[in-house]
N, C-alpha and C positions, 0 to 999 in steps of 0.2 A: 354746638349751637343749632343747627339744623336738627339736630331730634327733638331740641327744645321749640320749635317753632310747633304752629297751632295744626291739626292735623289740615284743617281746609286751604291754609299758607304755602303746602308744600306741593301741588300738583300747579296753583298760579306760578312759585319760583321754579319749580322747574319748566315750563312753557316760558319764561321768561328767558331762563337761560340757554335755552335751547335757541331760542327764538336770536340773542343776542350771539350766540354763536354761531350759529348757521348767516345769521349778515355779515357776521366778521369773515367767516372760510368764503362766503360769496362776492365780498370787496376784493378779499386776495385773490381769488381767481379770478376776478375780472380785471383787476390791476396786473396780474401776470401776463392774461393774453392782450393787453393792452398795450402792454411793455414787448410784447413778444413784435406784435403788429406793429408798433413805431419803429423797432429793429427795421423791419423788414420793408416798410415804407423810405428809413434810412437809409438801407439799401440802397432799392431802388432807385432813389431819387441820385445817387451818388454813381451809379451803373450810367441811368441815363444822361449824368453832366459830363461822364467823361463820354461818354459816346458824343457828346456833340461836342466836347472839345477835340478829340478825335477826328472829326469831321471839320472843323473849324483850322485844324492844321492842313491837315488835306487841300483844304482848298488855298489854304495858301501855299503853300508846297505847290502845289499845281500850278500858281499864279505866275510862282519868280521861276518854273522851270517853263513857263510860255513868255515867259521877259527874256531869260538866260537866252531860248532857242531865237527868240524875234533879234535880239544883240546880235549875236554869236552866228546866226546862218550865214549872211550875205559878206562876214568879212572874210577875207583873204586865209585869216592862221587864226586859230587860238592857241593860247598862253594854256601850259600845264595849269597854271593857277586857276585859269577861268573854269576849265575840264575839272579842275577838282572838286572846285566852287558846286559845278552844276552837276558830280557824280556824288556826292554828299549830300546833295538835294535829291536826287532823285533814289539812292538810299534809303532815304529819311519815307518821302512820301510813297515807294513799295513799301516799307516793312508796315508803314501804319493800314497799310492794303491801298493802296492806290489803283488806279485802272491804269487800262495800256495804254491810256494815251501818254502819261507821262512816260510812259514807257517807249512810244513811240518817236516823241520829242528828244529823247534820251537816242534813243539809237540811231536816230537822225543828221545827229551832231556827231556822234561816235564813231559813225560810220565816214564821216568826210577826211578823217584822219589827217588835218591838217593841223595838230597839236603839235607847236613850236615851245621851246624853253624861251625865255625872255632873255 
């Protein structure tokens, strides 16, 4: 069919086809780094929620070990329970990197070694 075509027909369909495929390989490459780049915005966006959830535990972790210590300083004895209560919290809030104050809070109470069994 194409040799039958008119001699002047065949330099327009080929500029056509040429033309129709070179936008077709140029949508697919722009749709790949398009898809490439919403990955990677995906990411992103997914990195940064857990970082502030991360953060967002932190500071509560931080909050009930400045309740635990404000409780727990002035009385007489803590209960194993309390101490587990508040060494499972402070656990919790190192591993997700916490600073030394919980740390301090933590050894402050550790240190009065008045943990009694109930």
């Amino acid at each position: 069919m194409i040799q039958a075509m008119n001699p002047l027909f065949t330099p327009i369909y080929n500029t056509v086809i040429s033309a129709i495929a070179g936008g077709v390989v140029a949508w697919l490459v722009a749709k790949i780094k398009s898809m490439k780049q919403h990955k990677v915005d995906e990411e992103t966006e997914l990195k940064n929620d857990m970082a502030v959830m991360k953060q967002g535990m932190q500071i509560m972790l931080r909050g009930q070990l400045y309740k635990w210590h404000d409780y727990l300083r002035d009385k007489p004895h803590i209960t194993v329970e309390e101490f587990r209560e508040v060494d499972e919290i402070h656990t919790v809030y190192k591993s997700l990197g916490g600073n030394h104050t919980g740390d301090e809070l933590y050894a402050e109470l550790k240190q009065k070694g008045k943990v009694m069994k109930r």
